[in-house]
Backbone as numpy.savetxt, mean C-alpha at the origin, in Angstrom:
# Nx Ny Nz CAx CAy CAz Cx Cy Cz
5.25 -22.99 -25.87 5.21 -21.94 -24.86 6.58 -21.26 -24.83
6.61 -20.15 -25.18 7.52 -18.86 -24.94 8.71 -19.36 -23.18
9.80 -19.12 -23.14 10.85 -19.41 -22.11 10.50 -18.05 -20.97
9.92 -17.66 -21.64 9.69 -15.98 -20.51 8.25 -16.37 -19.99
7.10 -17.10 -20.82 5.88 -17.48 -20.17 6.05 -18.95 -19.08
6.87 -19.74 -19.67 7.79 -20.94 -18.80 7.92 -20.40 -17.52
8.55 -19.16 -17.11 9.33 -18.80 -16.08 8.77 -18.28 -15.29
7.80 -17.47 -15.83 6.54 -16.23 -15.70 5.77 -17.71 -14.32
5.30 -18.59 -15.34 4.81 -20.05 -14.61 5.20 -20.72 -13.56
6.14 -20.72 -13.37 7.27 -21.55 -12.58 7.39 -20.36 -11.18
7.41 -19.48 -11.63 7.72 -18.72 -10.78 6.40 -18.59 -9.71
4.89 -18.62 -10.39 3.83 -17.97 -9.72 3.70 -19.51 -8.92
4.01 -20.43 -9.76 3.39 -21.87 -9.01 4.44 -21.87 -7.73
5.79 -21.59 -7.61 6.63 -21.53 -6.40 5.42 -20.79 -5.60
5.47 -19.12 -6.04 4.80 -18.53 -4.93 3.56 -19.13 -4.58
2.68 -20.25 -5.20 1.32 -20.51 -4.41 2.44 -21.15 -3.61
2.99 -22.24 -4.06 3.37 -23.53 -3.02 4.00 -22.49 -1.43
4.44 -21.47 -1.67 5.07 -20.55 -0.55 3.79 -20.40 0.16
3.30 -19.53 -0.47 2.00 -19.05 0.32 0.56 -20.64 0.83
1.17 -21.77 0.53 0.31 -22.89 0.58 0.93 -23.36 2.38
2.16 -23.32 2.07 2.67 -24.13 3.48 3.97 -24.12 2.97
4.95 -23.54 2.63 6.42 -23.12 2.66 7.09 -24.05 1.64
7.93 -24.37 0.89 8.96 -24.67 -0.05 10.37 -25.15 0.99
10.35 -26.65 1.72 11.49 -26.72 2.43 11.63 -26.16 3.95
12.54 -25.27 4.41 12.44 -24.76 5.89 12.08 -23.40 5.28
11.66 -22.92 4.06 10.80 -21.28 3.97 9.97 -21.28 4.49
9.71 -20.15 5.55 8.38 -19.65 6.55 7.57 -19.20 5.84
6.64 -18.92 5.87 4.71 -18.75 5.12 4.71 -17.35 5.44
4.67 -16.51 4.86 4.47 -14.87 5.03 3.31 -14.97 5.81
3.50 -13.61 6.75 2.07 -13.69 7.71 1.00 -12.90 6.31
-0.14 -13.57 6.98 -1.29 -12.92 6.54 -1.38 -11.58 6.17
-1.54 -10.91 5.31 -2.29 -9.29 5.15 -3.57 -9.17 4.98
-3.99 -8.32 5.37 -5.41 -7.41 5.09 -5.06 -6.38 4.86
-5.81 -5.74 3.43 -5.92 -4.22 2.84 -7.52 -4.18 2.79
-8.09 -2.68 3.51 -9.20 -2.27 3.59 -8.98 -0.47 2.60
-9.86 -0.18 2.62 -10.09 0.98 1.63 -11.67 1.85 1.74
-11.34 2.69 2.63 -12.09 3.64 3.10 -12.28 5.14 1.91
-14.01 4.75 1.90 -13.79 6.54 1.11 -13.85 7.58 1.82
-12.65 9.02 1.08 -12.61 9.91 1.98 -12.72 11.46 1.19
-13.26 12.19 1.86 -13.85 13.33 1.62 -13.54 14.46 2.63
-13.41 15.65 2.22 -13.32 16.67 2.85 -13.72 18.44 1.93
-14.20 19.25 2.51 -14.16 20.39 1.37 -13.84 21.73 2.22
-12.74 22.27 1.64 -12.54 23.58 2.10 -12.60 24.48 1.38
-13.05 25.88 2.34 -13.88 27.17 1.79 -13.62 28.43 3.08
-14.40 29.01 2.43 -13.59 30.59 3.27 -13.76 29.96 4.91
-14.74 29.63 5.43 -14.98 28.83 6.53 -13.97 28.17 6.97
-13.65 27.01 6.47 -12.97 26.31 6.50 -11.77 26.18 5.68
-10.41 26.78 6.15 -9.73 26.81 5.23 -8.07 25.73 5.42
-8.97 25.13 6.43 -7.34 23.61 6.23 -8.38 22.60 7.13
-8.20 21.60 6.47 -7.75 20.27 6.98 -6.98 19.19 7.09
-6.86 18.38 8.34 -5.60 17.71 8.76 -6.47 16.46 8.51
-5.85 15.48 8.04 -5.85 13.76 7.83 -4.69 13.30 8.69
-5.18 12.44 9.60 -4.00 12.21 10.78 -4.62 10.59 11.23
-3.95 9.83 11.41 -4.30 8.58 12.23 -3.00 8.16 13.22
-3.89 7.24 14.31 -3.29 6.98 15.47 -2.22 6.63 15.06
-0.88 6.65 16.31 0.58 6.44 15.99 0.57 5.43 16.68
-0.56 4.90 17.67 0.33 3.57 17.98 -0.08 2.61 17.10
-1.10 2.51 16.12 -1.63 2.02 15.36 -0.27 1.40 14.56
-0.61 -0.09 14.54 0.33 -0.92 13.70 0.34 -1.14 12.09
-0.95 -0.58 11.53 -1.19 -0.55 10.43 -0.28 0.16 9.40
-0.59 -0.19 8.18 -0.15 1.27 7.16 -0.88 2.15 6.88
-0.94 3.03 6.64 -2.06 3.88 6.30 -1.50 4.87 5.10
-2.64 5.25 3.95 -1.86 5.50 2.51 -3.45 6.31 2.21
-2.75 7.59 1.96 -4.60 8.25 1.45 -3.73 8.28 -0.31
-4.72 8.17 -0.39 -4.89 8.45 -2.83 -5.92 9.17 -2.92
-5.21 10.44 -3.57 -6.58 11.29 -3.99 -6.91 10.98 -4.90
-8.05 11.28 -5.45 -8.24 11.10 -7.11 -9.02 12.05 -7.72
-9.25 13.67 -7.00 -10.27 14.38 -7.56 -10.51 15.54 -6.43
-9.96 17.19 -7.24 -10.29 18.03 -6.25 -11.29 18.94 -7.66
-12.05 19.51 -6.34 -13.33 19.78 -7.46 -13.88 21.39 -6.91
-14.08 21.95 -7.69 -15.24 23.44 -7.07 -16.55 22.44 -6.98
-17.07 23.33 -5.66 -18.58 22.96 -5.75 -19.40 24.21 -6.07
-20.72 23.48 -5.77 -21.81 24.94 -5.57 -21.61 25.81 -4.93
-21.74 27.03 -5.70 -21.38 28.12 -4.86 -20.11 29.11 -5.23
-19.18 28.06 -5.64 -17.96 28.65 -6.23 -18.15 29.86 -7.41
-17.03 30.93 -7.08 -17.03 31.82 -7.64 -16.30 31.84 -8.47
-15.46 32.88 -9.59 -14.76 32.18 -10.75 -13.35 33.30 -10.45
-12.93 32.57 -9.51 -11.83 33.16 -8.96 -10.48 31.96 -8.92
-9.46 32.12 -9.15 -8.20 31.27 -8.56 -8.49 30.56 -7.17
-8.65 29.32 -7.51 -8.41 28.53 -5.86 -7.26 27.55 -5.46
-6.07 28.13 -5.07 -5.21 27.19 -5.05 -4.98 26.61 -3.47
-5.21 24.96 -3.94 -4.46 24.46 -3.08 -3.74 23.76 -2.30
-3.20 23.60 -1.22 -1.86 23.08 -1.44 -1.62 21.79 -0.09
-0.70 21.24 -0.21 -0.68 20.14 0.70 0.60 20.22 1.60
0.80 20.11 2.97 1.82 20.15 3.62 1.26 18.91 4.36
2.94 18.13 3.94 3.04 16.55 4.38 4.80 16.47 5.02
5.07 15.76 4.52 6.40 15.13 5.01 7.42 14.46 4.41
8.31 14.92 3.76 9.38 14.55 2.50 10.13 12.90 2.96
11.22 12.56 2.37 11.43 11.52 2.21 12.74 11.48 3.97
12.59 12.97 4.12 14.06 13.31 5.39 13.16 13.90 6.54
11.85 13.70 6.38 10.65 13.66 7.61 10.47 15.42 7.68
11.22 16.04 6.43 10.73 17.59 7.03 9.68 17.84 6.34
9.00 19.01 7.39 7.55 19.01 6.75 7.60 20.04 5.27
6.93 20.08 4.44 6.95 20.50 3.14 5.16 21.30 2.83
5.47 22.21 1.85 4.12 22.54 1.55 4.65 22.57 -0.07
3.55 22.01 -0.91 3.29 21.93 -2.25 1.71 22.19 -2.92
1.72 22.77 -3.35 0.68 23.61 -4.23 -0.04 22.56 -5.08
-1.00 21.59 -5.25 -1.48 20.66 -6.00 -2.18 20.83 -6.63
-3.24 22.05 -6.90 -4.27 22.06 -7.62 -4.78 24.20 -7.46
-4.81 24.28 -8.81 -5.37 25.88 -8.96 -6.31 26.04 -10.14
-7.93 26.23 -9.26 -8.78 25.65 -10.02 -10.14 26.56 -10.32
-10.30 27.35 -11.20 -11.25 28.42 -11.49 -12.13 27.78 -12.30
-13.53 28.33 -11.48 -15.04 28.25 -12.76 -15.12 27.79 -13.83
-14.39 29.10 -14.44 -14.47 29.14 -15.68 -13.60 28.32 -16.85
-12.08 27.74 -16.35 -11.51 27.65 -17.24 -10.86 25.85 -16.36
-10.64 25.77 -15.44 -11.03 24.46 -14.99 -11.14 24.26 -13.35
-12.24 23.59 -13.63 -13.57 23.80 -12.19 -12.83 22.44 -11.46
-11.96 21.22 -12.00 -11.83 20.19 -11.56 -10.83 19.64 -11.66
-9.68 18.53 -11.14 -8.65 17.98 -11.55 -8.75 16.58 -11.12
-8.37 15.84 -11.72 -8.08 14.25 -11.61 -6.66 14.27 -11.06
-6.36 13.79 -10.31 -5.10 13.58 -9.55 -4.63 12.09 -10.16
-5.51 10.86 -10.19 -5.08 9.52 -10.57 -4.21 8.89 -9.14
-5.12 8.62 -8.17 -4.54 7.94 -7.13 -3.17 8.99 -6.51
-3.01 10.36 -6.65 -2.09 10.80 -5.94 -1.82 10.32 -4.27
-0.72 9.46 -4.22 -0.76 8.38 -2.66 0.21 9.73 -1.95
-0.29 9.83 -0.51 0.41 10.74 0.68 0.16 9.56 1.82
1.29 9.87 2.63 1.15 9.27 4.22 1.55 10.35 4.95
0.05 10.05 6.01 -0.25 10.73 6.70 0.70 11.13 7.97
0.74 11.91 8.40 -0.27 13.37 8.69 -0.15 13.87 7.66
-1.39 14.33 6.85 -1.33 15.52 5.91 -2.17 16.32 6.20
-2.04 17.65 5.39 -3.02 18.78 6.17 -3.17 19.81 4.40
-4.49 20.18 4.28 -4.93 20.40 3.26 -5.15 21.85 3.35
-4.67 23.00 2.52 -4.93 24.19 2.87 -5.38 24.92 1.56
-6.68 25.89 1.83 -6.62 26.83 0.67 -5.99 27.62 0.81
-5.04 27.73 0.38 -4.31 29.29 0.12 -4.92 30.28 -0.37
-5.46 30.35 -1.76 -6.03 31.41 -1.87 -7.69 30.71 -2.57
-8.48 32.06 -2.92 -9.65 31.96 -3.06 -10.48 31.39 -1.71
-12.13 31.21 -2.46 -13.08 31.27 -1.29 -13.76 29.80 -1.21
-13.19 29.00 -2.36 -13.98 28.11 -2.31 -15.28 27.74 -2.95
-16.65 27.18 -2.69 -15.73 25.34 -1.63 -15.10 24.61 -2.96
-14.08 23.98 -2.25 -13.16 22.97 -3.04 -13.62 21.74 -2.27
-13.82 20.20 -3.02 -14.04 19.38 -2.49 -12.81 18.62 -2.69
-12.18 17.45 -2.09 -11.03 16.61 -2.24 -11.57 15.29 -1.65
-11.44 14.50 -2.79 -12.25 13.09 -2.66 -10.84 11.85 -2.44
-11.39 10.84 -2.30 -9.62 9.58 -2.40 -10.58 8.70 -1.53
-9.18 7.85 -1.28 -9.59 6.83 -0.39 -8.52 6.76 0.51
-9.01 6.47 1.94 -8.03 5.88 2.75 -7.59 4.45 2.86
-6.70 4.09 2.57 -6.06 2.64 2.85 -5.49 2.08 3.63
-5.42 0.74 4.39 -4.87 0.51 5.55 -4.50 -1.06 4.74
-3.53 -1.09 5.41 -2.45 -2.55 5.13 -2.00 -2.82 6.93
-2.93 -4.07 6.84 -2.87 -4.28 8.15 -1.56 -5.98 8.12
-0.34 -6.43 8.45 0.01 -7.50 8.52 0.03 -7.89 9.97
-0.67 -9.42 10.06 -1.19 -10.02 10.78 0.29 -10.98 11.47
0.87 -10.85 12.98 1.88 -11.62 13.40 1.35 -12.84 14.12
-0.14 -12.97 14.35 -0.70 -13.86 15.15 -0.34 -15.79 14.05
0.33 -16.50 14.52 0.25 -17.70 14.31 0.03 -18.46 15.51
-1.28 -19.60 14.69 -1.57 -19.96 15.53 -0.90 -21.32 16.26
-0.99 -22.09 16.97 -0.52 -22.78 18.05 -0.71 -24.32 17.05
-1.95 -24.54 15.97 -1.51 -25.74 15.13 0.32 -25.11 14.17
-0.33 -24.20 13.68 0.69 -23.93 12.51 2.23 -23.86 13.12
2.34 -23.48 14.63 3.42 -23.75 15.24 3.57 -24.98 14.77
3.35 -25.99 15.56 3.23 -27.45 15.95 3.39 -28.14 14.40
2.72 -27.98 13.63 3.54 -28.04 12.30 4.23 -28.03 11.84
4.91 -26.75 11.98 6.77 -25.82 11.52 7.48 -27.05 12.58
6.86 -27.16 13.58 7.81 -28.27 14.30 7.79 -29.05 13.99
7.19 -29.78 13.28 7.27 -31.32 12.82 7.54 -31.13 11.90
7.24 -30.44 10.53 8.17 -30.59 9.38 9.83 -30.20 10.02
10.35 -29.11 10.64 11.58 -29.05 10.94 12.32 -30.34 11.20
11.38 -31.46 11.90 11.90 -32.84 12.55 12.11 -33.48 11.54
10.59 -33.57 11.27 11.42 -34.39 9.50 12.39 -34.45 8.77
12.66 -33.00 8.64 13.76 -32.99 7.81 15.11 -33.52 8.37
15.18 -32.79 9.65 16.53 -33.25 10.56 16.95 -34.91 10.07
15.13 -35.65 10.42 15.71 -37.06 10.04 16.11 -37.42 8.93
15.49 -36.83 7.84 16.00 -37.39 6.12 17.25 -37.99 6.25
17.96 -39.23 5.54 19.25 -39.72 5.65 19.96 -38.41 4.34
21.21 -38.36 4.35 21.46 -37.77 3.48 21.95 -38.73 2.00
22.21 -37.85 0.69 22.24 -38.69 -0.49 23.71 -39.62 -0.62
23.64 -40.22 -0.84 25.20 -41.01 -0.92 25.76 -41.73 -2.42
27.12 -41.05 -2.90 27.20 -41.31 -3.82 26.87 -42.53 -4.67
26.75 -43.15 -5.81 26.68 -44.27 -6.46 28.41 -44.89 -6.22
28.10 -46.27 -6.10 29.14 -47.10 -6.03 29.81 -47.21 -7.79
30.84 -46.91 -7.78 31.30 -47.57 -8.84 31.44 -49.26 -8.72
31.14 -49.62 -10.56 31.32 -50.88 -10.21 32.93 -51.67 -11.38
33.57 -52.20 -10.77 34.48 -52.62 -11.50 34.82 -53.64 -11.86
35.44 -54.00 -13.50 35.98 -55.21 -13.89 34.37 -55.71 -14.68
33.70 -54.57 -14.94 32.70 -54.92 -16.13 33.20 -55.07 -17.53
32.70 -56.16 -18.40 33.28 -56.28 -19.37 32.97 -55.31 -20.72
């Protein structure tokens, strides 16, 4: 076995034993849950923005990935561009142009999981539409609830350890022949 597959090993078996019941006085990461909602919206002369927004007191993460803006039925073979105003890395709001998408020459785009956090707000700028915009919404929920055994646990291994005697050197021995 390869020293990089050795390590690769060593390393994942630590993280079960972490994630099993801790390595020593290391605490157990709380729990996560990731859910994954499909999401859809289509704008057209009608309708020409929509907002993706979730609650702020909400403790979750929340992460939309597009993966596909599309003409539908109906579409005419005109320029449809359009564009996304979100929120840069310095919280100012931004508008960027993501997709300009005609009939004739291309009706569709694959984005590949393009990830935004929300509030985002979806606008046609120009043309009539309908444009559809498909993804998923994601939520990363981490869980702080421990319960009242797993306390009571952390407390008794903590005790344990307190008691361990500590290691004490070997005696030399002298006047061996």
């Amino acid at each position: 076995m390869a020293a990089g597959t050795a390590a690769a090993l060593a390393f994942l078996s630590q993280e079960s034993r972490t994630r099993a019941g801790g390595i020593g006085g290391l605490r157990v990461p709380a729990p996560v849950t990731m859910d994954s909602f499909f999401f859809g919206c289509e704008l057209s002369g009608g309708t020409r923005s929509f907002t993706f927004k979730v609650e702020e007191e909400d403790d979750a993460e929340h992460m939309l990935a597009l993966t596909m803006l599309c003409l539908t039925e109906g579409a005419k073979d005109e320029c449809n561009v359009v564009e996304v105003v979100a929120r840069n890395h310095d919280h100012q709001e931004i508008a960027v142009p993501v997709a300009n998408l005609k009939l004739s020459c291309q009706p569709m785009l694959s984005l590949d999981d393009f990830q935004l956090q929300p509030p985002v707000t979806f606008r046609l700028k120009s043309g009539s539409g309908p444009v559809r915009i498909t993804g998923r919404h994601q939520i990363v929920t981490i869980s702080n609830d421990v319960s009242e055994e797993e306390e009571s646990e952390e407390d008794n291994s903590e005790e344990e350890e307190v008691e361990l005697c500590p290691v004490l050197p070997a005696k030399k021995q002298r006047g061996r022949p």
